[in-house]
NUVOFI-122756 format. One record per residue: residue in three letters; x, y, z of N, C-alpha, C in turn. Coordinates in pm, whole numbers, plus 32768, in hexadecimal, padded with zeros to 4 digits. Layout:
REM residues N
AlaXYZXYZXYZ/...
This chain:
REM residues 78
Unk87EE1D81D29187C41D1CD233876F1D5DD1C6/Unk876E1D2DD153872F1D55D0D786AA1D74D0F1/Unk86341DA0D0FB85B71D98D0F6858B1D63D0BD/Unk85AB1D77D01D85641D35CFA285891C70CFCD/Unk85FE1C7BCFF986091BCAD03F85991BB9D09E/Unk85851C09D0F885441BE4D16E84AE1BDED144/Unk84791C15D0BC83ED1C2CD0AF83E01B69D060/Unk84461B85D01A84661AF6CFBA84281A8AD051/Unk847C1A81D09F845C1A20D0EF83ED1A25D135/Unk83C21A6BD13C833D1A8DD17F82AA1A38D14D/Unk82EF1A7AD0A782971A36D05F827D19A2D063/Unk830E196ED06C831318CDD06482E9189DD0B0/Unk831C18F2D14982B618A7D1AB822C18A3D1B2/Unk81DC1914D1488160191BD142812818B6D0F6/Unk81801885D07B8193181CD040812F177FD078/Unk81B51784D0EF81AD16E2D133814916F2D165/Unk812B178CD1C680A31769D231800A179AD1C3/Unk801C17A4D15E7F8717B0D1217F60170DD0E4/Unk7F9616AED0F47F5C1657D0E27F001619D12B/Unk7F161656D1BB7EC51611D20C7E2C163CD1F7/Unk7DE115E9D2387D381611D20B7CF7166ED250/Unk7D3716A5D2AF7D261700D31B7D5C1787D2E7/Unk7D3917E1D2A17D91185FD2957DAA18BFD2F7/Unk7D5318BED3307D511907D3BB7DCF18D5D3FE/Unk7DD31856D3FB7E551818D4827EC11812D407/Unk7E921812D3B57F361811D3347F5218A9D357/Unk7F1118F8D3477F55198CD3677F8B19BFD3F0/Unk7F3F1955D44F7F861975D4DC7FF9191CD4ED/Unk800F18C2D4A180A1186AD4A08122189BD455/Unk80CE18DCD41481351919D3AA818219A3D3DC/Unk81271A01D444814D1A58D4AC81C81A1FD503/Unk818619A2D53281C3197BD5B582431942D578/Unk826E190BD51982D818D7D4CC83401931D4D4/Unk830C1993D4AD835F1A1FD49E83721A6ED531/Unk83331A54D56083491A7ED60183BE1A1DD63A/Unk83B419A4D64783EE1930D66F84761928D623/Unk848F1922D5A885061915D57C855D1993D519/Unk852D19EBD52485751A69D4C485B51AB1D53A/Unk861C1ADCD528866B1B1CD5B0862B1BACD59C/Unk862C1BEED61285F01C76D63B86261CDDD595/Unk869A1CF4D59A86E71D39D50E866C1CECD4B9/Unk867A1C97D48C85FD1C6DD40C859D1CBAD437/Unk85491C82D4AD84B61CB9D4A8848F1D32D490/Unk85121DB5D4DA84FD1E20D4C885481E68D42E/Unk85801E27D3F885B41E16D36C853B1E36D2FF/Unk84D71DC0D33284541D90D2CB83FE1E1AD2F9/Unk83C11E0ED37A838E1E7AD3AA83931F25D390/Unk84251F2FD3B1841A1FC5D36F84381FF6D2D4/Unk84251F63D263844C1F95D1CF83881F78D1D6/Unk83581F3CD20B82D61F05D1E0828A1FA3D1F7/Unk82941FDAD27D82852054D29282A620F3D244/Unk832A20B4D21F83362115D19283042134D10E/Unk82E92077D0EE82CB2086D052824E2029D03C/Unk82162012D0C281691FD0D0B181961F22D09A/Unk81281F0AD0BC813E1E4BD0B880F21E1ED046/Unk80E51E60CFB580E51E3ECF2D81301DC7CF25/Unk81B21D8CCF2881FB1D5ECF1C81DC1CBACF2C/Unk817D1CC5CFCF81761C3FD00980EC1C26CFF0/Unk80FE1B8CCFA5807B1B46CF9E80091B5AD015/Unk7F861B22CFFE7F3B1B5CD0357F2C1B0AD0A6/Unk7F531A89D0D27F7B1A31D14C7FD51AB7D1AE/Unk80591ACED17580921B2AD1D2806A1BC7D1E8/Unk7FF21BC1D16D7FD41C60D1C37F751C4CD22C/Unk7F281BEBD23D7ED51BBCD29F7F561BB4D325/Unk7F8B1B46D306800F1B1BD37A80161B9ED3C3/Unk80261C30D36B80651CB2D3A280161CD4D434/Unk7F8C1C98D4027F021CE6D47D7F541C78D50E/Unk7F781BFFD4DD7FA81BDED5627FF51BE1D58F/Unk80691BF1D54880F61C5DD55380EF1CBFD596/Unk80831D10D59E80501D7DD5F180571D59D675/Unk80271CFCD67C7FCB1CADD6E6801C1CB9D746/Unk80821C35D70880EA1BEBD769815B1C2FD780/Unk81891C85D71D822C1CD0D6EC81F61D5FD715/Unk818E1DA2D71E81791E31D73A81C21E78D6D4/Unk81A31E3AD63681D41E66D5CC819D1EA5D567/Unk81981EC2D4DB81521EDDD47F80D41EB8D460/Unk807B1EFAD4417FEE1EECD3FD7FC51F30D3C8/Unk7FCB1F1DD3427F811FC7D2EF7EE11F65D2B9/
């Protein structure tokens, strides 16, 4: 899958969950979203271009999301 797609969506989902008043739980929903519904190929898709070329890309909701991405996915965190 494209990366530059997968960062796109990332974003959007960072989108929906930064409205909430909670940023803390908007960034852990926004993890878990992406845990929950992106198939394994995506996650590690996003993961190893994010690893390549830095998470510049993703608003600052999903660079937070990344620390819990860590968390839950045993994934990226720069």
């Amino acid at each position: 899958m494209n990366p530059h797609h997968l960062i796109k969506m990332a974003n959007a989902i960072g989108d929906f969950f930064s409205s909430m008043p909670d940023q803390e739980q908007a960034a852990r929903d926004a993890a878990s979203h992406i845990k929950r519904f992106w198939e394994k190929r995506m996650q590690q898709s996003f993961f190893d271009y994010i690893k390549e070329h830095g998470d510049e890309e993703l608003k600052p909701i999903m660079k937070h999301a990344l620390t819990f991405m860590n968390e839950e996915l045993g994934a990226y965190h720069g």
